[in-house]
Structure formats: structure tokens, C-alpha cells
C-alpha positions in Angstrom: 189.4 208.3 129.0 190.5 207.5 132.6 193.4 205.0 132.9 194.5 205.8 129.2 198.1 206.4 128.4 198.4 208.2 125.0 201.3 206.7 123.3 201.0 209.6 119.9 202.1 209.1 116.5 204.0 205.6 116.7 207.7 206.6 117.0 209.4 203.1 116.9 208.9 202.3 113.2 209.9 206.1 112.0 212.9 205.6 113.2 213.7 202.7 111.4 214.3 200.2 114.1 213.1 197.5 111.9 213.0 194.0 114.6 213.1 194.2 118.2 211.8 197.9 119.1 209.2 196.9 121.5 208.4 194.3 124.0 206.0 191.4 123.4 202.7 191.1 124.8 202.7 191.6 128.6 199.7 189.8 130.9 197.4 192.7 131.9 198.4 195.5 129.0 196.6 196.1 126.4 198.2 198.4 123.7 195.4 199.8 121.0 196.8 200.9 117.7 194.3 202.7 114.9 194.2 206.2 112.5 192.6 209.2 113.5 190.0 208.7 110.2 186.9 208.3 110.4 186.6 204.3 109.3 188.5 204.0 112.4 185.3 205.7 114.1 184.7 202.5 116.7 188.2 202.8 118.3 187.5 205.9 118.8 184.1 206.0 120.6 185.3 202.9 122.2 187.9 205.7 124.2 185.5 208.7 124.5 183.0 206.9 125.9 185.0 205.0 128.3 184.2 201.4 127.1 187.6 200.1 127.0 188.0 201.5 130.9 184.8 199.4 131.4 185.4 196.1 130.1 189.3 195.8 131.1 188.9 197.5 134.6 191.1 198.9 136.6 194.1 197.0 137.0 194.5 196.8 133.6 197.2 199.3 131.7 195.7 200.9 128.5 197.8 202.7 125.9 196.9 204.0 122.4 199.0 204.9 119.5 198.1 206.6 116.1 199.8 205.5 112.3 199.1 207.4 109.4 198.5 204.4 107.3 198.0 200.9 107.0 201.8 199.8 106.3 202.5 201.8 109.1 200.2 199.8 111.3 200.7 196.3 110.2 205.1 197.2 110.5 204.2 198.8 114.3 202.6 195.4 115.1 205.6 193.4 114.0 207.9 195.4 116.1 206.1 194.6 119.2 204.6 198.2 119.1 201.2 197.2 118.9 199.1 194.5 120.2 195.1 195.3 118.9 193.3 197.5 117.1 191.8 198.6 114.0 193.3 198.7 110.7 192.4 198.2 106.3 192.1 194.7 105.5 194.4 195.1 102.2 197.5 195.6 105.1 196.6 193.2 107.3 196.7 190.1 104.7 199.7 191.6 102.9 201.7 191.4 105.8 200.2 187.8 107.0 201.6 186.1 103.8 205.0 186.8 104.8 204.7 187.2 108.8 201.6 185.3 109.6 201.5 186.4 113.6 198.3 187.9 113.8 194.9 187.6 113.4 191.4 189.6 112.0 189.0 188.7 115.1 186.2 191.4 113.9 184.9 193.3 111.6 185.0 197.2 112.5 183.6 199.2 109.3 182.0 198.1 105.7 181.8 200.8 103.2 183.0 204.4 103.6 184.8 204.3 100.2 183.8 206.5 97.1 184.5 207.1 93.5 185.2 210.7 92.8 185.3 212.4 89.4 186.5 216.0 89.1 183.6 218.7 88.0 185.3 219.3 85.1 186.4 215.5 83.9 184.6 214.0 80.9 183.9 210.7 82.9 180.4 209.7 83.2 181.0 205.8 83.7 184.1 203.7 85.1 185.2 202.5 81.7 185.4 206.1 80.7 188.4 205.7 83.1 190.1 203.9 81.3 193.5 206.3 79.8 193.0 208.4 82.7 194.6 209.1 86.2 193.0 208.2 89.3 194.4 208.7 92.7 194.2 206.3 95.6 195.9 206.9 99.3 199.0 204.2 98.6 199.2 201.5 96.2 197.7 198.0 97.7 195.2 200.2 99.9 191.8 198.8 100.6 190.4 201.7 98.2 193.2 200.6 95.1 192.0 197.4 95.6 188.0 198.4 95.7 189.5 200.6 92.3 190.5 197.6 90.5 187.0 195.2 91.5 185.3 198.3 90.0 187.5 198.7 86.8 187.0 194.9 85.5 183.7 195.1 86.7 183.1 197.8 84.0 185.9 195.5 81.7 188.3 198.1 82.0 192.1 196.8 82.2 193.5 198.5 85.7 196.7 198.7 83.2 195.0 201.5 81.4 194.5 203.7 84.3 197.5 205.6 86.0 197.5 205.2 89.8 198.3 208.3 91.4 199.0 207.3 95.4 198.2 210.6 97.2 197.2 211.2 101.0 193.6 211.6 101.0 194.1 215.3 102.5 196.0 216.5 99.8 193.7 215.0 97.0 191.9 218.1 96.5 195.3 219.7 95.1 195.3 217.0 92.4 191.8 218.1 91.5 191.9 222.0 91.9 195.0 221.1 89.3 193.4 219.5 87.0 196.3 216.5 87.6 193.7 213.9 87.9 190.4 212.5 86.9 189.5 210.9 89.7 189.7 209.6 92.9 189.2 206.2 95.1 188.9 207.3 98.7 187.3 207.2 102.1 185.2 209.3 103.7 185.1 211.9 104.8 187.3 213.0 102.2 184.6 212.4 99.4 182.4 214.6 101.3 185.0 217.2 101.4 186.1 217.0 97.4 182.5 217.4 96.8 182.0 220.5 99.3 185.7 222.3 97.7 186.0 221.4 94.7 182.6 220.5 93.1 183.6 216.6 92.6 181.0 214.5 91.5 180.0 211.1 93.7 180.1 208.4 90.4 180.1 205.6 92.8 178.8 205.8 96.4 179.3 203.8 99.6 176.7 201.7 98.4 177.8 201.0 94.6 181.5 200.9 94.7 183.1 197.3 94.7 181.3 195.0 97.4 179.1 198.4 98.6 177.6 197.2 102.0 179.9 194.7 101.9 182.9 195.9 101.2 185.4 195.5 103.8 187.3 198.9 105.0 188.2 198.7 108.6 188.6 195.5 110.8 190.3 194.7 114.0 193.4 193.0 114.0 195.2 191.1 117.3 198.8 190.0 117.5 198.8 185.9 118.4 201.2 186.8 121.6 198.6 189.0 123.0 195.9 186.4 122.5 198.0 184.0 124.2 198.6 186.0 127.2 195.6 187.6 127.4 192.7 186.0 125.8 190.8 187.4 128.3 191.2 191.0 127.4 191.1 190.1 123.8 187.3 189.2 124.8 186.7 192.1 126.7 188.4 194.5 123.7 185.6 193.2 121.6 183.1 193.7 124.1 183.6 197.3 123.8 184.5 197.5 120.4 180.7 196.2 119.7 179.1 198.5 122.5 180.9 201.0 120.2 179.8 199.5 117.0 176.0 200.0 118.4 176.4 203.6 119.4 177.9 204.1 115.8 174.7 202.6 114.7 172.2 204.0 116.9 173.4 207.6 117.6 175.1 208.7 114.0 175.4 212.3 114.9 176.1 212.0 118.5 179.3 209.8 117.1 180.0 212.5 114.4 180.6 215.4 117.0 182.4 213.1 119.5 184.7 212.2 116.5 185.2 215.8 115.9 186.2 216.6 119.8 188.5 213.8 119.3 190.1 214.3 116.3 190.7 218.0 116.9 192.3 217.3 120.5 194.7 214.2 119.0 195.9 216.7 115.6 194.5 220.0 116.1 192.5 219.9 112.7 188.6 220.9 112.9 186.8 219.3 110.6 183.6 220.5 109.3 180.5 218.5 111.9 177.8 218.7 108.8 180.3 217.1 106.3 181.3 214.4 108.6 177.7 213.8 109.2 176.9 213.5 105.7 179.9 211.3 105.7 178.4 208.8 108.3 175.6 207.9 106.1 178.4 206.2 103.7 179.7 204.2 107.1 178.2 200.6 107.7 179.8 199.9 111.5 179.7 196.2 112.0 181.5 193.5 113.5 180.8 190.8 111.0 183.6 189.5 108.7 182.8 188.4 104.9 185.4 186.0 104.5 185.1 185.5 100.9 185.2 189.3 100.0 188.8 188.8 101.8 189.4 186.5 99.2 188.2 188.3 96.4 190.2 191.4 97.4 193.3 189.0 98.4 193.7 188.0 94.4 192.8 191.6 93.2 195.8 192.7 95.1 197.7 189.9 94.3 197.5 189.6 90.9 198.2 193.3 90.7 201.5 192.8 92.2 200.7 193.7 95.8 200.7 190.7 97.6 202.8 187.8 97.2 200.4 184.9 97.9 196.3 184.3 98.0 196.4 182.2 100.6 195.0 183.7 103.8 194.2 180.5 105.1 193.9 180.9 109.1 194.2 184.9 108.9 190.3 185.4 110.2 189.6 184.0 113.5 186.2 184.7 115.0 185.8 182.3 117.7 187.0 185.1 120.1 184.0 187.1 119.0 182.0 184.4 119.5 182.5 183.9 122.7 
């Protein structure tokens, strides 16, 4: 990753400095934001494998910066912290019906959500759900939102279930505790309830909400930096789909160069075999299904988590397409 300035953990927004904190775009930066999950896979192989450093060259400055979560990402890129990258569509139309100064201008990931039930949980169906408690990473995620499609699909009331929000890391506590039921989340922490705790998959990849097309990860740009440099908003996608085809092409050569990475940005080692199991759940692409955006945009609204449907002008592809 030559010419790559690691930025860490973004340190603008946990301070609180809520307007202001960073400069606006600059002509010839480019500064990439995304989570160290594995949805986020394409930003990632994008670095390792040097496509970014191919497509902006060398006189352009390249600096990266990893959020925990969705909120996080979306309140970096309205303090001027983050110009690009990839982030959960449930964040990035929240924040555009109150701040509407960015843009989705790709898709990134489809699927990589599950369903879990606990071994032990007398649920053999989503209605049987219904009175029990199900955790999700933060309320309004992509996967509380994929929850609730699923719930009145099966004409279950999301009133009846308790929401639990809990980091996808710690949801094997709730289960080894017996505190809840279930769990919406993304791989490959489905892979690793089932591995440690004996979970059962009751939806896959494949089966829960949209399945293939269910929208998980996309790439979001700030409107300053596609004023000021439309160009490198072009050549960002470039590699973002040369990454998008490795993903596709060579699963397991992805899986162990998400490992390296992930293991030299936090020190965690995840398990290679799980992760690959967990690829199979991934559908990299960089298509957009506009009306699944709308579907999920009135799930989330009508459950209190946006303030408006309209997302009118959010996707813009014509920088794809070109």
C-alpha cells in the first residue's frame, strides 16, 4: 500500500467536535473511510492489492480511516473527515434526509446478513419470533432493517419482538447467556455463532429480506469531493470494481488477504476457514437496486429511524457509468 497514509480509528468525531473538525475536499486527496468487517471486503483489497495507488497515481495523496459503525461514518463525513468510501445503506439515507451532501455512486456488497437462532431456542420459523428478543448491531442498521422486511414478511408485528442492539462481537455472550433468541447479523459473525456456540442459520445470505439483493455495503462520496475531483471519484471506482472482480474471482485468495489485513489494522486473528465459509454468504457487486433502497427507506422510517422516505437524488450512478 505505497503512498498510503493510515489515518486509524477516526478521532475527530470521538471527541465530540461536532461542525468544522476537518477541512473540505482538497484537489488531488482523496481520503477513504470504511470498517475493518468483512462487507467492507472491496475497500480493503482495493489497498492490499495496490488498486487505489494504480488508478490515482502518484501525485495524488491517499489516506484511510476506520469507524466502528455506520453513525460513526456517515457523522465523520459531515465533519469534513471523510471524503469516499464504503459504508451500510440504512446510515447513509438516514443522514441524507437531514444533510443531503453526499451521494451513493456504487454498490459495494449484497448479502452477507443472517438470521441466527440459539441451539437451544424453541424458534423454528420467524413468526415464532414473535415475544422474543433478537439482537441487531444498532438500532436503524442495515441488519434491523433486513429484521423488520423478514418479520412482516412472516406477519409478525416488529412491536412484538424486543430489539437488543449489541456489537456483533459480543453477540455470542447474549447467546452463551441464554439473554436472547436470536440474532440479525453480518458475516462473519454468523459463521462464528454457529462455530462457538452451536447457533442455527434459520435464514441465510440467500433467504433473509431481499437475499441476493439485499443491499449491505455501498460506496458513498461527499458532493465537495465530486466537485473538486470528479476525476478521482472515477478512478476510486475503477479500482473499487477491479476489487469487486477479485472478490468474485479469487474468494479464498480475498479471505486470507482480509485476514493479513485485519490482523495488522486491530491485532485480532480471525479464524481463515470461517471467514471462507463466510465469503460464500458475500455477493460483491457494484450495481445499486434503487427500489430495495426504497423499500428499506420506509421500513426504517416507519419504525422511527428515519425522518423522511424521500431519498430522491441520494443514488447517483452516472460516475460509475462513465
Amino acid at each position: 500500500m505505497k503512498g498510503i497514509i493510515k489515518a486509524g480509528a477516526f478521532a475527530c468525531v470521538a471527541t465530540l467536535a461536532l461542525a468544522g473538525c476537518g477541512q473540505g475536499a482538497t484537489e488531488g486527496e482523496v481520503r477513504i473511510g470504511y470498517f475493518p468487517n468483512l462487507t467492507h471486503i472491496a475497500t480493503i483489497i482495493a489497498l492490499e492489492n495496490g488498486y487505489f495507488d494504480e488508478e490515482f497515481g502518484e501525485e495524488t495523496t491517499i489516506e484511510t480511516m476506520t469507524v466502528p459503525d455506520g453513525s460513526a461514518f456517515m457523522e465523520a463525513m459531515s465533519t469534513n473527515e471523510i471524503d469516499i468510501g464504503t459504508v451500510g445503506p440504512g446510515p447513509a439515507m438516514n443522514t441524507y434526509t437531514s444533510n443531503p451532501a453526499h451521494s451513493i455512486i456504487a454498490g459495494a456488497v449484497n448479502g452477507g446478513a443472517v438470521l441466527m437462532i440459539r441451539e437451544d431456542a424453541e424458534v423454528e420459523t420467524v413468526a415464532d419470533l414473535a415475544g422474543e428478543r433478537v439482537a441487531v448491531p444498532t438500532l436503524g442498521s442495515t441488519q434491523d432493517v433486513m429484521l423488520r422486511k423478514a418479520l412482516a414478511d412472516a406477519g409478525v408485528d416488529a412491536e412484538e419482538v424486543e430489539l437488543i442492539p449489541q456489537a456483533p462481537a459480543d453477540t455470542s455472550t447474549l447467546f452463551n447467556q441464554g439473554d436472547v433468541a436470536a440474532a440479525a447479523t453480518q458475516e462473519p459473525w454468523g459463521s462464528y455463532l454457529e462455530e462457538q456456540t452451536g447457533a442455527r442459520f434459520l435464514l441465510d445470505a440467500d433467504a433473509f429480506a431481499w437475499g441476493e439483493e439485499s443491499t449491505n455495503t455501498v460506496v458513498v462520496a461527499t458532493h465537495d469531493f465530486l466537485d473538486v475531483n470528479e476525476e478521482l471519484a472515477r478512478a476510486y471506482l475503477r479500482a473499487h470494481k477491479k476489487a469487486v472482480e477479485f472478490v468474485q474471482e479469487q474468494p479464498e485468495e480475498a479471505a486470507g488477504i482480509f485476514v493479513s489485513h485485519i490482523k495488522e489494522e486491530t491485532g485480532n486473528e480471525l479464524n481463515i476457514a470461517e471467514i471462507e465459509q463466510s465469503m460464500e454468504r458475500l455477493f460483491p457487486t457494484v450495481d445499486v437496486n434503487e427500489q430495495v433502497l426504497q423499500e428499506m427507506a420506509e421500513i426504517a422510517h416507519e419504525a422511527g429511524n428515519m425522518g423522511s422516505t424521500d431519498i430522491d437524488g441520494l443514488v447517483d450512478l452516472s460516475f460509475l457509468e462513465k
